[in-house]
C-alpha positions in Angstrom: -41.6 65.7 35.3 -38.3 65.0 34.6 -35.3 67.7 35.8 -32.5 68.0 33.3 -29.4 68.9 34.4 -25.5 69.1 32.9 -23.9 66.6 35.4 -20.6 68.8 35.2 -22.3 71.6 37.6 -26.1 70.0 38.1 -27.4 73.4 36.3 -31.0 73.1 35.3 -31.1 72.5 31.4 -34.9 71.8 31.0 -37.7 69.7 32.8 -39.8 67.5 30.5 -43.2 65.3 31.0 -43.0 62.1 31.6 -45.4 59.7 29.8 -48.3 56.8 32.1 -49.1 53.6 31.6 -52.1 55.1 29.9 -49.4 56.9 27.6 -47.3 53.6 27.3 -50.2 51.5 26.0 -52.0 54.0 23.4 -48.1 54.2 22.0 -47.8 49.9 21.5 -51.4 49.8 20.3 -50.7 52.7 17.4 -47.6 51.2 16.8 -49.2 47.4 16.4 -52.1 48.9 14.6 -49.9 50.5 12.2 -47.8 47.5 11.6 -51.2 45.2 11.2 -52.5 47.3 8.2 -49.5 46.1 5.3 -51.9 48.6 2.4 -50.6 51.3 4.9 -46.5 50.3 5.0 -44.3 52.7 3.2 -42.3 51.5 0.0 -38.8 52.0 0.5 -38.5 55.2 -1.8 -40.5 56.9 0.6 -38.0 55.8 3.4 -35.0 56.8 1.6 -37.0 60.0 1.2 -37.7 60.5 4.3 -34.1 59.6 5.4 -31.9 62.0 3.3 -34.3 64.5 4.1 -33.7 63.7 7.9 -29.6 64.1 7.2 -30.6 67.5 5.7 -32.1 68.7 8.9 -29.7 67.5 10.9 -27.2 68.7 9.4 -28.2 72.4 9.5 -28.5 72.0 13.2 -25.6 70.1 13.9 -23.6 72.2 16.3 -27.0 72.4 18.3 -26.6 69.1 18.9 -23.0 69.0 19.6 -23.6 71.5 22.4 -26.5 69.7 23.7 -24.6 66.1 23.8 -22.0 67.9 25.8 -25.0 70.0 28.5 -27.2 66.8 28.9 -24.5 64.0 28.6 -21.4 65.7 29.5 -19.3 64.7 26.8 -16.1 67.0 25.7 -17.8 69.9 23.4 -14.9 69.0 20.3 -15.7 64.6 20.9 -19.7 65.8 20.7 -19.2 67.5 17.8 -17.7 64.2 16.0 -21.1 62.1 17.6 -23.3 64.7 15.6 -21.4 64.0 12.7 -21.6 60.8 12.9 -24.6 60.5 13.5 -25.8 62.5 10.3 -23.7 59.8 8.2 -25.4 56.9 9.9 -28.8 58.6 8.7 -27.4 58.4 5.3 -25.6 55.2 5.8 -29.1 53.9 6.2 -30.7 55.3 2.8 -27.7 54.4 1.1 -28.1 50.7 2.5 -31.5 50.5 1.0 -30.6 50.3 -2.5 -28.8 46.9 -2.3 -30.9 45.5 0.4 -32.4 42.1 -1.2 -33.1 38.6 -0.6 -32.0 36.1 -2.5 -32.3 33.5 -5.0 -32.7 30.0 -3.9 -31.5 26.6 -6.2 -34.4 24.8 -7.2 -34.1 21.7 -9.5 -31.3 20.1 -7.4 -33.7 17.0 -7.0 -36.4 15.6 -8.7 -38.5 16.7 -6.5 -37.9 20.1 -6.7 -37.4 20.4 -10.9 -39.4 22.8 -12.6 -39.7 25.6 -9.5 -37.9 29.1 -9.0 -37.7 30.1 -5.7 -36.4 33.7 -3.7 -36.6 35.5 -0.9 -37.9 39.1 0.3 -37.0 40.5 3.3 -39.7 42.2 5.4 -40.2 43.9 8.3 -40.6 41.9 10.9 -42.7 44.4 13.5 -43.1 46.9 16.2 -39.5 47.1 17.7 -38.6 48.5 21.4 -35.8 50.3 21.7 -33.9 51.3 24.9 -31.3 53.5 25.0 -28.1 54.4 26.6 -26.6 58.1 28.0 -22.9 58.2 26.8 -24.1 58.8 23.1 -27.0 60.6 23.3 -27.7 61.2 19.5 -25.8 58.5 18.4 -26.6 55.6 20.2 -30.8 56.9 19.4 -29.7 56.7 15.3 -27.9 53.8 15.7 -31.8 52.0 16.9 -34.4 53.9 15.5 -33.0 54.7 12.0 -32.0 51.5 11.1 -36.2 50.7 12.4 -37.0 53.4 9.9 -35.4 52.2 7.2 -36.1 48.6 7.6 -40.1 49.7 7.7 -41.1 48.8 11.6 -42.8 51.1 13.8 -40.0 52.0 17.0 -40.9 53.2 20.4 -37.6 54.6 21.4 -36.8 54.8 25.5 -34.0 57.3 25.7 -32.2 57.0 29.4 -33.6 59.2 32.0 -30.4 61.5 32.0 -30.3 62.2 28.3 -33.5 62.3 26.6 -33.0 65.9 24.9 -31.0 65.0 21.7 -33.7 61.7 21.1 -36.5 64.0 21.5 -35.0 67.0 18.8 -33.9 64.2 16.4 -37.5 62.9 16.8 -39.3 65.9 15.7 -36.7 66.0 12.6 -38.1 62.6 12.6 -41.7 63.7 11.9 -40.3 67.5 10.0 -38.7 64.9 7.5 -41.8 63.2 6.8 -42.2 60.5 8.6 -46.4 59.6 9.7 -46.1 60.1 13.8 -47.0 56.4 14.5 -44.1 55.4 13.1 -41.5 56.5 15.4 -42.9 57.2 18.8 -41.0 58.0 22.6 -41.5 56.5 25.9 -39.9 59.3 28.4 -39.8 57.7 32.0 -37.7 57.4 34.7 -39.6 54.0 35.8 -37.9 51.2 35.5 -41.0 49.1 35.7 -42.5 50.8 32.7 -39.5 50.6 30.7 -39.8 46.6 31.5 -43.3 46.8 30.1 -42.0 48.4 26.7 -39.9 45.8 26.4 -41.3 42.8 27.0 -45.0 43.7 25.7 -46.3 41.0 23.3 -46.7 43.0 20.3 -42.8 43.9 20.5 -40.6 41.8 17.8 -37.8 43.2 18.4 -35.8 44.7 21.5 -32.6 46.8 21.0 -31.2 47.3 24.0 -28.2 49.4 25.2 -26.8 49.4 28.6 -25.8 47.4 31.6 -25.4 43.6 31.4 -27.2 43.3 34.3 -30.2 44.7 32.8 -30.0 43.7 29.4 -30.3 40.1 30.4 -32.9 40.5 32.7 -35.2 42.0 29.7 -33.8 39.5 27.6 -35.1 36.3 29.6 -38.3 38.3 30.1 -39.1 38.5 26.3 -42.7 37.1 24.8 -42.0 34.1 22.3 -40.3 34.6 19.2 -39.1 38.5 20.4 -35.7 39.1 18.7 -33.3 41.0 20.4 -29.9 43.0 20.4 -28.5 44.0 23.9 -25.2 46.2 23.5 -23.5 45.8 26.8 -19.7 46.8 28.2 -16.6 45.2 29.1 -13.2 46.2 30.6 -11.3 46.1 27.4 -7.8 44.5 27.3 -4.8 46.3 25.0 -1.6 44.2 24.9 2.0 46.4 24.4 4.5 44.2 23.0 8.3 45.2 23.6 8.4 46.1 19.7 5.3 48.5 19.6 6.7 52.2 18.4 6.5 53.4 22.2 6.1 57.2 21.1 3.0 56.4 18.3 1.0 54.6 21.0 0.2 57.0 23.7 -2.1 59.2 22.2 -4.3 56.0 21.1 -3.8 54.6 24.4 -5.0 57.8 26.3 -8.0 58.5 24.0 -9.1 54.9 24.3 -8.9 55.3 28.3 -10.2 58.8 28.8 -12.7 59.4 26.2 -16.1 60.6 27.7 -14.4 60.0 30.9 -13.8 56.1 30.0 -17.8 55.8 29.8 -17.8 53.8 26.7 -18.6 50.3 26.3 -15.4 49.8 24.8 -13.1 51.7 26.5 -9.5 50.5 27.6 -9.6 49.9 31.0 -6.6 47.2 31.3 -2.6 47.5 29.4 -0.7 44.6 29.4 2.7 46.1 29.3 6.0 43.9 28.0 7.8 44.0 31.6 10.8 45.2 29.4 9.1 48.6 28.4 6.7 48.5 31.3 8.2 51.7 32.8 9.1 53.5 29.5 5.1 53.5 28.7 4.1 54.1 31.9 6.3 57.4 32.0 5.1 58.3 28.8 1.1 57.7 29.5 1.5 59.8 33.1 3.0 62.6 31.1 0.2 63.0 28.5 -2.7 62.1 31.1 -1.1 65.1 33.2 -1.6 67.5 30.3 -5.2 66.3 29.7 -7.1 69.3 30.1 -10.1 68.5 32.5 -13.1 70.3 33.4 -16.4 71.8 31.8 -17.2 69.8 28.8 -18.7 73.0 27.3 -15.4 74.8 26.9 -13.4 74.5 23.3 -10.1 73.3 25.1 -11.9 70.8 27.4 -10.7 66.8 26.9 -12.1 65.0 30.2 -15.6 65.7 31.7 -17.3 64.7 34.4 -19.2 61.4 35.3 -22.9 61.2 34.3 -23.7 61.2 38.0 -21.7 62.6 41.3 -22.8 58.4 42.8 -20.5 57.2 39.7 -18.2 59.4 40.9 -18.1 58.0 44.4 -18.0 54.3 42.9 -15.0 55.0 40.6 -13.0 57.1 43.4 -14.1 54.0 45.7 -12.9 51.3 43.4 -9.5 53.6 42.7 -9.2 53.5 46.8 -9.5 49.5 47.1 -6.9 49.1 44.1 -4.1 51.3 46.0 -5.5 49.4 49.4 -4.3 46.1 47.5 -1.3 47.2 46.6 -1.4 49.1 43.1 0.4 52.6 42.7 -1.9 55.3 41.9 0.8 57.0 39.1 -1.2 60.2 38.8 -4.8 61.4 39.2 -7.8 60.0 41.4 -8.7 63.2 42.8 -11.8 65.3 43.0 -12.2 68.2 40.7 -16.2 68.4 41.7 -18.9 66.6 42.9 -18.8 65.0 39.2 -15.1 65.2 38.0 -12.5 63.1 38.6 -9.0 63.7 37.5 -8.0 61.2 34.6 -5.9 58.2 36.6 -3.0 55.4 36.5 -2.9 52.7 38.0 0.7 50.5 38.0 0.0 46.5 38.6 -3.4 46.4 40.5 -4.1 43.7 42.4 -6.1 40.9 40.1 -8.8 40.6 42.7 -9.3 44.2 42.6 -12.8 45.2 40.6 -10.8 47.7 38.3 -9.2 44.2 37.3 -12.8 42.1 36.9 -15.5 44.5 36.2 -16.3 47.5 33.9 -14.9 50.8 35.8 -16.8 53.2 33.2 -15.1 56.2 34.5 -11.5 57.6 33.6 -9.5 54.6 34.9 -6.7 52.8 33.1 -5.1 50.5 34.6 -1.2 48.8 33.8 -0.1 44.9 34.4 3.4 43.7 33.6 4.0 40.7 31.4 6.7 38.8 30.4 5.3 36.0 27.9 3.2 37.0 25.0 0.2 34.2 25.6 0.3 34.8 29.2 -0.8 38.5 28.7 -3.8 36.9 26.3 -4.6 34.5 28.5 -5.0 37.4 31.2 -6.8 39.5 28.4 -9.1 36.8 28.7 -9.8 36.1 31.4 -13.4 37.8 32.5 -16.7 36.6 31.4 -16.3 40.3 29.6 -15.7 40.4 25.8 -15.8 43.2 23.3 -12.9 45.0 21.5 -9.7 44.8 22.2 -5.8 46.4 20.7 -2.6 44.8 20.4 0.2 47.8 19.7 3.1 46.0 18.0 5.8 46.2 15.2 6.5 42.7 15.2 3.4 41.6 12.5 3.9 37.7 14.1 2.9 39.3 17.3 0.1 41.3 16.2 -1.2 38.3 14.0 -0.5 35.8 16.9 -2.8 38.1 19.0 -5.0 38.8 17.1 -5.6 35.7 16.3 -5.9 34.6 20.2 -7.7 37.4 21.8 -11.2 37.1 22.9 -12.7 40.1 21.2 -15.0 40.4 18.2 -12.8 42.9 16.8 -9.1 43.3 17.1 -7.8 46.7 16.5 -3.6 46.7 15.6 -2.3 50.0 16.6 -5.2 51.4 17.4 -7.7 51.9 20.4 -9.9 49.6 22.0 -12.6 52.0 21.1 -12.1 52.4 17.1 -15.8 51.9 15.5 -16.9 53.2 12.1 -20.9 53.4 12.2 -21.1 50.7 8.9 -18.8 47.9 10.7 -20.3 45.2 13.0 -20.1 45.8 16.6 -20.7 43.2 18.9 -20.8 42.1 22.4 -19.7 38.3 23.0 -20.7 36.7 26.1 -22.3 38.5 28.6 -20.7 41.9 26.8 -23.8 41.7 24.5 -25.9 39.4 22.3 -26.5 40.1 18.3 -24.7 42.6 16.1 -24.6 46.2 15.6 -23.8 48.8 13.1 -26.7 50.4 10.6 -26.5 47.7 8.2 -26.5 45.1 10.9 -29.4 46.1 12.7 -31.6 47.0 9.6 -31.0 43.0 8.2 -31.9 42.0 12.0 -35.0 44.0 12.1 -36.2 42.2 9.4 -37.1 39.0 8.4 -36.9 36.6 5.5 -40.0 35.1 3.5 -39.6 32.4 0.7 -41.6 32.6 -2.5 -41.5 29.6 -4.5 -43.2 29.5 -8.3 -43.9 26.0 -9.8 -44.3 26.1 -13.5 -47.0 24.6 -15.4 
């Protein structure tokens, strides 16, 4: 049995069964079985059907799952509501992306030994697909795998994460309320790691989406049976790079919401400024004053724009790493302290230490942290300079600036202006180097969870 509680006050929201081995296997074999019989695969019309239908339902219990995103995952009430929303236009992102997706036509007669063919491609599915799951976005994150499976025609056996699993399971039964046969979209609820391991690298997976730690992610990923496909959507400690000409006033509120969002648990969140040493202190003063003003507390309440950390031991670890910086010799500008066992107050930190882990590894808590620089490519290089690499911002006026950074930035997206943690649900998202492997984004994942096949007609 698994115990449910909102990680701002550890109140008991639910408990919920936990599935076996026994449990685990019957799922893979229905799932395989399914996938085995083609005279039983639904035709796309009856995906798109199912689909909008599944947008319908959601979105006539959308604030449900607003308030449940921010009880189970502890995300700000007014930020959950935007995930449900989003999440209802992934669902019909995905229908929508059905009616262009196609192969293609491949040249024939180029040669004489290919004259008098015509030759295309389909796409199929390409099989059972394993998907493990994340807590920051609880409804989100579970669209962004198992709809995209849905659409594509593959049978998913979705893992949410142990803290979370309440919005995956409701959006499941919509799931099956919308249509959709049981076998084709199944959940593995277990807090054992060893049977999530199982899931994932079970021969009659073909394709693992994984989201969470790097550590993790590539463990599973070496582990994978032959010819398994995978997507693993890690984290990073996201660079932003203020140049002396950015519009000081316009950049704060960006800045702040990059950093503090869900209490900086997001995979993209902007954990490290590189400040122009000529406006280092000008933005400094200007972030300290609006991260004062963040109101911080019970992610339930309307006004509420910080919550807590998923776990009081993340707590611990972010109040720890916050402690070594300030041992090292950073200045802790404002915040570090302990609202409850959960919540920490929203912090600075001025010129940290470069051996300091708020400067190498992913904080994933409400951290941001400020460097001086004096030399544009210096401040790129230093953006650069961890085996990390996701998104990252340059805020500038000067367009050679932005373009010369953007250019020169590790990231697979570069926002101008904007936060590290800018995504629309249709664009690719992407890990590089041990941040992730593979691309995200609905119509991303539906082209990855399928496969091409050739069909080549000779005349005569």
């Amino acid at each position: 049995m698994l115990q449910i509680v909102q990680p701002y006050d550890q109140a008991l929201i639910a408990g919920i069964e936990t599935d076996d081995a026994a449990a685990l296997e019957r799922k893979l074999q229905t799932a395989r079985d399914l996938f085995t019989h083609r005279d039983r695969w639904l035709k796309p019309h009856e995906r798109v059907a199912v689909l909008r239908r599944l947008a319908q339902l959601m979105e006539a219990r959308r604030e449900h799952f607003a308030m449940q995103i921010a009880r189970e995952g502890g995300k700000p009430l007014a930020d959950a509501r935007i995930e449900a929303v989003r999440a209802i236009d992934g669902v019909r992102n995905a229908a929508d992306e059905l009616r262009t997706f196609s192969g293609r036509e491949i040249p024939m007669g180029l040669s004489p030994a290919s004259d008098d063919r015509w030759a295309f491609t389909t796409r199929e599915p390409i099989g059972v697909v394993a998907a493990i799951s994340a807590f920051n976005h609880p409804l989100n994150l579970i669209v962004h795998q198992i709809v995209p499976a849905i659409a594509a025609g593959c049978p998913v056996i979705v893992k949410p994460a142990e803290a979370t699993p309440l919005s995956c399971l409701d959006l499941v039964a919509l799931v099956r309320e919308a249509g959709l046969p049981e076998a084709w979209c199944q959940t593995l609820i277990t807090a054992d790691t060893a049977l999530a391991e199982r899931l994932a690298t079970d021969p009659r997976i073909a394709f693992l989406s994984f989201i969470g730690s790097a550590r993790v992610g590539w463990y599973l990923h070496s582990r994978l049976a032959p010819g398994v496909r995978s997507a693993l959507e890690h984290g990073g400690a996201a660079p932003a790079i203020v140049d002396r000409s950015a519009d000081l006033d316009a950049l704060i509120e960006p800045v702040v919401k990059g950093a503090f969002y869900h209490a900086g648990q997001v995979c993209v969140s902007t954990q490290r400024l590189y400040v122009h040493d000529v406006v280092f202190e000008a933005v400094a003063e200007r972030l300290v004053a609006r991260v004062a003003a963040l109101r911080t507390g019970d992610p339930t309440r309307e006004d509420t724009e910080v919550g807590p950390l998923i776990r009081g031991r993340e707590a611990d670890r972010v109040a720890a790493w916050i402690e070594e910086a300030v041992a090292g010799g950073a200045r802790l500008a404002i915040g570090g302290g302990r609202l409850s066992p959960t919540t920490l107050e929203p912090a600075v930190l001025l010129d940290p230490p470069a051996e300091a882990r708020i400067s190498r590894e992913e904080v994933f808590g409400p951290v941001l942290a400020l460097y001086r620089y004096q030399d544009l490519d210096e401040a790129i290089s230093r953006a650069n300079a961890l085996p990390t690499a996701f998104q990252a911002s340059v805020f500038a006026r000067d367009i050679g600036v932005a373009l010369r950074a953007a250019d020169r930035l590790d990231a697979s997206a570069v926002m101008v202006n904007d936060p590290t943690t800018f995504r629309t649900d249709w664009m690719p998202f992407a890990g590089r180097r041990t941040s992730g492997y593979g691309t995200g984004g609905i119509g991303y994942t539906l082209r990855d969870m399928t496969q091409e096949k050739m069909v080549v007609l000779r005349r005569g």
